[in-house]
TORMARDREN-879643 format. One line per 5 residues: their letters; for each residue x, y, z of C-alpha. Coordinates in steps of 0.5 Angstrom, whole numbers, plus 500, padded with zeros to 3 digits. Each point is the difference from the previous one (the first is absolute). Layout:
# residues N
A) X,Y,Z; ...
***
This chain:
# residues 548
XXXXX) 728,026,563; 499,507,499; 496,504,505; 493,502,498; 503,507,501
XXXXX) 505,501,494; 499,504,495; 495,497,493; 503,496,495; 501,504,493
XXXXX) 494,495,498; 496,502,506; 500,508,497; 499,498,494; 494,497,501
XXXXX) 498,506,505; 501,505,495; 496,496,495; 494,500,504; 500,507,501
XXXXX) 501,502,493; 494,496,499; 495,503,505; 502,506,498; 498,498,493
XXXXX) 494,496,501; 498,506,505; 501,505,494; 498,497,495; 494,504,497
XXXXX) 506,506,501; 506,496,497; 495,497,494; 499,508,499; 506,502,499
XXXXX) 503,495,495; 493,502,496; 495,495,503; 494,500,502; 497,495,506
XXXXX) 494,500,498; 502,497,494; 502,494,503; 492,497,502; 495,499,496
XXXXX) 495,503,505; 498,508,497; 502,505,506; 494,501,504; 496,507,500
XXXXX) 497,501,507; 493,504,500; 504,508,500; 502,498,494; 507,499,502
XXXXX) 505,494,500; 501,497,506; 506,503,505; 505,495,498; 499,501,493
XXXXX) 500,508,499; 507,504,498; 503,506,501; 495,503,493; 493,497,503
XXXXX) 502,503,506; 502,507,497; 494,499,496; 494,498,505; 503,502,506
XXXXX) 502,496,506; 493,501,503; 496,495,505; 493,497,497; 496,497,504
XXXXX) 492,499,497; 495,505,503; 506,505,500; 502,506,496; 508,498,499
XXXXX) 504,505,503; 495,504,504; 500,500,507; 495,496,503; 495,507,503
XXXXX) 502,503,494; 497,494,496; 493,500,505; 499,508,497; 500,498,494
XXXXX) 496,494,501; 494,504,503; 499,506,497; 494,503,498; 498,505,495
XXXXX) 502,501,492; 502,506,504; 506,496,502; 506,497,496; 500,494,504
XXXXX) 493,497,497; 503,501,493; 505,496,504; 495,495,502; 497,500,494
XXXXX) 494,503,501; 497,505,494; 501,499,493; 507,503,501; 502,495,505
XXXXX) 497,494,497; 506,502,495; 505,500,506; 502,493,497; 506,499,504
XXXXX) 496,501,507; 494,496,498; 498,494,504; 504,503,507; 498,496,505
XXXXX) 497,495,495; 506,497,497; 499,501,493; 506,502,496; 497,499,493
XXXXX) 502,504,495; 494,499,496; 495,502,507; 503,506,501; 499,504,495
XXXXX) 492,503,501; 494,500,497; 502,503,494; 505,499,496; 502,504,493
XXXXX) 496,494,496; 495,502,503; 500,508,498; 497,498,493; 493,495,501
XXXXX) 495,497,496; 493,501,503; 496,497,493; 493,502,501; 500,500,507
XXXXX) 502,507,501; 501,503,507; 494,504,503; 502,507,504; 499,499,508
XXXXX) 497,506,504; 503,499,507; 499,508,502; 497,505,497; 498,508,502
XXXXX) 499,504,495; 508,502,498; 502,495,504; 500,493,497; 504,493,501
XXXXX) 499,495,494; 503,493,499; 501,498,492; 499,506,496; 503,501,492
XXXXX) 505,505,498; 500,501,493; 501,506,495; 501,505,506; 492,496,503
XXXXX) 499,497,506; 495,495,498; 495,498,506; 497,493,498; 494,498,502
XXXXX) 493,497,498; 496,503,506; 500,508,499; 497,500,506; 505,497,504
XXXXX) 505,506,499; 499,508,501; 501,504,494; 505,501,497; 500,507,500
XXXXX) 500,499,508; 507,496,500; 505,505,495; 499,506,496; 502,498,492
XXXXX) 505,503,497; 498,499,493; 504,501,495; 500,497,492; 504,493,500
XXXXX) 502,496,494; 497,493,502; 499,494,496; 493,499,502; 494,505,497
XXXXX) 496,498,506; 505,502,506; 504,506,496; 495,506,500; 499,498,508
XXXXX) 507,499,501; 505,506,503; 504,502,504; 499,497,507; 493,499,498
XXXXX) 495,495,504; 495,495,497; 495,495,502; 499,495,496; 498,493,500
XXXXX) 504,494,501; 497,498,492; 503,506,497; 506,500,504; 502,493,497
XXXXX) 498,504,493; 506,505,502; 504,496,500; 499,494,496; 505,503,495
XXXXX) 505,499,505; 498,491,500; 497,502,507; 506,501,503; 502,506,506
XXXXX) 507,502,503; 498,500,507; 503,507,505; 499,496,506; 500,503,507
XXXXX) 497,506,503; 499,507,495; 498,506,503; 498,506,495; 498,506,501
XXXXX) 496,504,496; 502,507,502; 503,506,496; 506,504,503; 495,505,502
XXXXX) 498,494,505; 505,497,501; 502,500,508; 503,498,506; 493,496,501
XXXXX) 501,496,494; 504,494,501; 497,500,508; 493,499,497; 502,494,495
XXXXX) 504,497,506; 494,501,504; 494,498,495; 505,494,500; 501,499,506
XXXXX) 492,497,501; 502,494,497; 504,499,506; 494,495,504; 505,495,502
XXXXX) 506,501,504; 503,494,499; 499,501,493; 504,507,499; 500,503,493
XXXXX) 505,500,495; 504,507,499; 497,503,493; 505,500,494; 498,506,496
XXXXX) 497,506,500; 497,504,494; 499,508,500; 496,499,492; 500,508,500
XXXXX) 505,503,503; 507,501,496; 506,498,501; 504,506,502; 496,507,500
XXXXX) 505,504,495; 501,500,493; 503,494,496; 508,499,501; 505,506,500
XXXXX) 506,500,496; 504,499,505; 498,493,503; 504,501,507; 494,504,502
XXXXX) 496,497,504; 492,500,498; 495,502,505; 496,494,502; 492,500,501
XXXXX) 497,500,506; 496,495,503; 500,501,507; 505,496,503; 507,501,501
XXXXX) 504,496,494; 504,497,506; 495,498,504; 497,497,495; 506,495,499
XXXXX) 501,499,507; 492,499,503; 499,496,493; 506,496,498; 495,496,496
XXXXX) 499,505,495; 505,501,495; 497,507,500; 495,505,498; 497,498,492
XXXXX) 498,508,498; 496,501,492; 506,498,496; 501,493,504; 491,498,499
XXXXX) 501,502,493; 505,495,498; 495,495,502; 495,503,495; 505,498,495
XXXXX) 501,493,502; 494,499,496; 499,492,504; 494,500,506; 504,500,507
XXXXX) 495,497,506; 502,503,507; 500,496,505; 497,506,505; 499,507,499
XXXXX) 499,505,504; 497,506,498; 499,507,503; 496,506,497; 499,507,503
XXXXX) 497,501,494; 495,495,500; 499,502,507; 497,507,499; 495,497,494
XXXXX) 498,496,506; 498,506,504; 506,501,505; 499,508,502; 506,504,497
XXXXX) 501,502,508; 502,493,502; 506,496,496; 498,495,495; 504,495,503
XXXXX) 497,500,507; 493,497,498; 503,494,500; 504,500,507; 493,500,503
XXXXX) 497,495,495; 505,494,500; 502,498,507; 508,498,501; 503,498,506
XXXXX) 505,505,504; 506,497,498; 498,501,493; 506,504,498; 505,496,505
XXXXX) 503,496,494; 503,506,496; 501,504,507; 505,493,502; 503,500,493
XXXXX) 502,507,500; 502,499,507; 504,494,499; 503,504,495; 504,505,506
XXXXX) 502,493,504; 495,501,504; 496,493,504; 493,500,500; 500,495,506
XXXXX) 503,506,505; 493,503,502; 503,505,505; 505,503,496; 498,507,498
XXXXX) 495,499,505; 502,508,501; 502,503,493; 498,507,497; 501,503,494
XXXXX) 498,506,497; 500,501,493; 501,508,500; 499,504,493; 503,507,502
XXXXX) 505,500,494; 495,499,495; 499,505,495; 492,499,500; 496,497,503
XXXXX) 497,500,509; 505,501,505; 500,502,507; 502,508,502; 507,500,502
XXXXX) 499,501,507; 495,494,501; 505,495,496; 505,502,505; 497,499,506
XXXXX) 497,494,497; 508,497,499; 503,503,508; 492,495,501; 503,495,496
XXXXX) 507,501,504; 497,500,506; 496,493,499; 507,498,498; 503,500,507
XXXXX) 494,495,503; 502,495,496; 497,500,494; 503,500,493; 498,506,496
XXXXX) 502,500,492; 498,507,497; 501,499,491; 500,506,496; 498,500,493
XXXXX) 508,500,498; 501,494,504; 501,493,496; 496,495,498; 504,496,504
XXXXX) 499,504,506; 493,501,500; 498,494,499; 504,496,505; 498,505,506
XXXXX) 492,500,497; 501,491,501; 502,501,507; 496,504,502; 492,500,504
XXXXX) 498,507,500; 502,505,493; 497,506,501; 500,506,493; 497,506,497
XXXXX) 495,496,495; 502,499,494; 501,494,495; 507,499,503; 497,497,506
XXXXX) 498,493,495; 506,498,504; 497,500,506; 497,493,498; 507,497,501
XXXXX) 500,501,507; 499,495,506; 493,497,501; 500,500,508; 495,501,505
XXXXX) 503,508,502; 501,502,492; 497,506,497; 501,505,494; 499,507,502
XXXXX) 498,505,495; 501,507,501; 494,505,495; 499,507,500; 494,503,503
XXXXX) 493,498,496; 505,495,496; 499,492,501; 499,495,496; 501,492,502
XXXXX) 503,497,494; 505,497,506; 495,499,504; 496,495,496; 507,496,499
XXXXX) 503,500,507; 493,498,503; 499,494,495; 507,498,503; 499,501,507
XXXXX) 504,505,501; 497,506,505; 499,506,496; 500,508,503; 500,506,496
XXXXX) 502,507,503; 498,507,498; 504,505,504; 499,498,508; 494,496,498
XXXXX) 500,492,500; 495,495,496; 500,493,500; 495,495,500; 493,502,498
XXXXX) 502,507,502; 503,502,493; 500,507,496; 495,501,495; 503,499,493
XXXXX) 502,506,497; 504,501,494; 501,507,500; 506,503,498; 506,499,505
XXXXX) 505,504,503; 507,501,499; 502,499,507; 495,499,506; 500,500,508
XXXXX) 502,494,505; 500,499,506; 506,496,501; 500,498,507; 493,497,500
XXXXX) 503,496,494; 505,497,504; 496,500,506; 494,495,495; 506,496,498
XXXXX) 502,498,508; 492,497,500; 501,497,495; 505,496,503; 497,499,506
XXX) 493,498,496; 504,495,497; 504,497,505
***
């Protein structure tokens, strides 16, 4: 008999060897059947199942799905391949202001967000995702039942409408009840201009950045032609009616704040606007192309940075100047906007705004807005620089000084004065306090990033201090604005008040805040005036304290 110890028979490795060639077979056999042209899949009758991200269950997927989609986790209620707080952030964010509720969904931007619809939900249909609006829903059939112009705000220049017709360059307000709206010479000055218009009833009014108010009945007739059809521009539109004359720092700030009434509900924020109309002012301020197309044209002025425009107005596809309007006069097909947002200096005066108060002001006192009105533009624009708008102590203690020494026109401070006011500056730099001094060479970039981080900014008055409205909203912010002797105006003073943002104006050594302001006078200013730069520094200490 043969010990149990002796070496295996040649059956017995044969036999081993078998059996580890088959698991091994059978282990790999999705792998093997791959190699030789196979897929395993095709082996079963069952269809390969889809899991809920759309992807094929793990044991299903190769190296292609895997370069494709990502080899990321998805659990329901999570955005995949986003950490866990980074997920929270952009689950509770707040205003339109912020990129996350475009994220969310929320706004009219957002509800096209189809990728993230639903989060939280569990709804990944790609049918529900895709918002209200779709392109079918650009060109509509209203019949007989033509839409009726909404009044939702209105001082005279300053008007918000729902549902108003844009035709041959008119802005039709459709209502059977005159009464119910203000005239129209009170909403925007007509531009009139001869159009060729299909409708002898609507052609001698018809122009250029015309307004017409005319009834539901005649506006059904405007456009039977057409079968009783619109093209919808939906969103939000801001015009302006301002010339290049009027047009300044003060003009898209009074359209977002004029906007910015609606805002009754902060669980319901405002969506951004989606364009923006200047009907009378040119494209560039020059004469028509050169020879040589390398040269660069000059764009008009509208009162804002083009930079800044883009990044505090992602939404908007950028400014849309006389030729852009004039190439909806030639459309010849009724457009109804969703909303329009008209703002007028014009229809202002006509009004009785006194020539020694700006246009634009009335309409500050008369429309009510939350303080926090201008947040949403301000964390756009600082989101833009990296910024996080949760860290309310960062900047806490940031100054920054806008200095205009180099400018070949314009105010400025005497030598001396601003000299001593940077060794101040410095001086206040050495307790801690972070100090920016931009100058008018300085960047876009530079300026912009060092205004955003900033709770103090303090200039000689001018319109470059519209950046100023980009600074931090905190407890201790404040704009301090330096004028020549018997020189004030409070241009800005009405703007950062209306944002809760303390207001001090200086006149040589002399302070003013509050109610205890310089009377307004617009006398001709000084090249260069006095400062007293340590009690500058010294206000800008208090302020510090006063907020702490």
């Amino acid at each position: 008999m043969n010990c149990w110890t002796s070496s295996p028979t040649r059956r017995e490795l044969t036999l081993l060897l078998f059996c580890v060639t088959v698991f091994i077979v059978a282990y790999n056999s999705s792998t093997s059947l791959r190699l030789v042209g196979f897929n395993s899949s095709s082996l079963t009758s069952r269809p390969i199942p889809i899991g809920p991200d759309g992807r094929r269950p793990e044991g299903y997927r190769d190296g292609l799905e895997n370069e494709i989609f990502g080899e990321w986790d998805w659990e329901p209620g999570h955005i995949a391949a986003v950490k866990e707080a980074e997920s929270a952030r952009v689950m509770h964010g707040k205003t339109y202001g912020n990129p996350d509720a475009y994220l969310r969904g929320e706004g009219q931007s957002g509800e096209q967000a189809m990728w993230l619809q639903g989060v939280g939900e569990g709804r990944y249909g790609q049918g529900e995702g895709l918002g209200s609006t779709s392109v079918n829903d650009d060109l509509v059939r209203w019949g007989e039942d033509v839409p009726t112009t909404q009044l939702l705000r209105h001082v005279p220049g300053f008007t918000i409408l729902d549902n108003v017709i844009l035709f041959s360059g008119t802005f039709f307000v459709i209502t059977n009840d005159t009464t119910s709206m203000p005239d129209v010479g009170a909403i925007g000055s007509s531009m009139v201009f001869p159009a060729q218009s299909a409708h002898s009833k609507f052609g001698p009014y018809a122009g250029r950045c015309a307004l017409i108010a005319t009834s539901a009945e005649d506006a059904s007739e405007l456009t039977s032609v057409f079968l009783c059809r619109h093209y919808s521009m939906h969103g939000v539109t801001f015009v302006s009616y301002d010339g290049p004359s009027t047009t300044d720092s003060h003009t898209l700030i009074s359209l977002q704040r004029l906007y910015s009434t609606l805002n009754t509900s902060p669980a319901q924020p405002l969506s951004p606007p989606h364009r923006l109309f200047f009907p009378a002012v040119s494209t560039f301020t020059d004469h028509p192309e050169p020879v040589d197309e390398n040269i660069p044209r000059s764009r008009s002025n509208i009162g804002v940075a083009p930079e800044t425009l883009k990044a505090a107005y992602p939404s908007l596809a950028g400014p849309l100047y006389a030729g852009d309007f004039d190439d909806f006069v030639g459309i010849g097909a009724p457009l109804l906007l969703d909303r329009l947002v008209v703002a007028d200096r014009g229809a202002a005066r006509r009004a009785g705004v006194p020539h020694d108060v700006p246009a634009w002001a009335p309409m500050f006192a008369a429309l009510e807005a939350a303080e926090d009105w201008f947040d949403p533009v301000r964390h756009t624009l600082a989101r833009y620089f990296g910024a996080p708008e949760e860290d309310t102590a960062a900047g806490t203690r940031t100054v920054t000084y806008l200095a205009r020494q180099d400018g070949l026109e314009g105010e400025r401070l005497r030598a001396a004065d601003h000299a001593a006011l940077l060794d101040a500056l410095a001086g206040l730099a050495r307790t801690g306090v972070t100090v920016h001094v931009v100058d008018e060479k300085a960047s876009w970039t530079e300026r912009m990033r060092a205004v955003a981080q900033s709770t103090i900014v303090l200039s000689v008055f001018g319109e470059h201090i519209a950046d100023a409205v980009f600074m931090k909203r905190r407890p201790q912010s404040a704009l301090m604005e330096f004028f020549p002797p018997n020189v004030f105006n409070r241009d800005w003073e009405t703007v950062v008040q209306s944002m809760g943002i303390r207001y001090v104006a200086w006149q040589g050594n002399q302070k003013y805040s509050g109610e205890n302001l310089p009377t307004i006078t617009r006398a001709p200013t000084y090249e260069d005036f006095a400062l007293d730069a340590q009690a500058v520094v010294r206000a800008i200490s208090e302020e510090f304290d006063r907020g702490a």
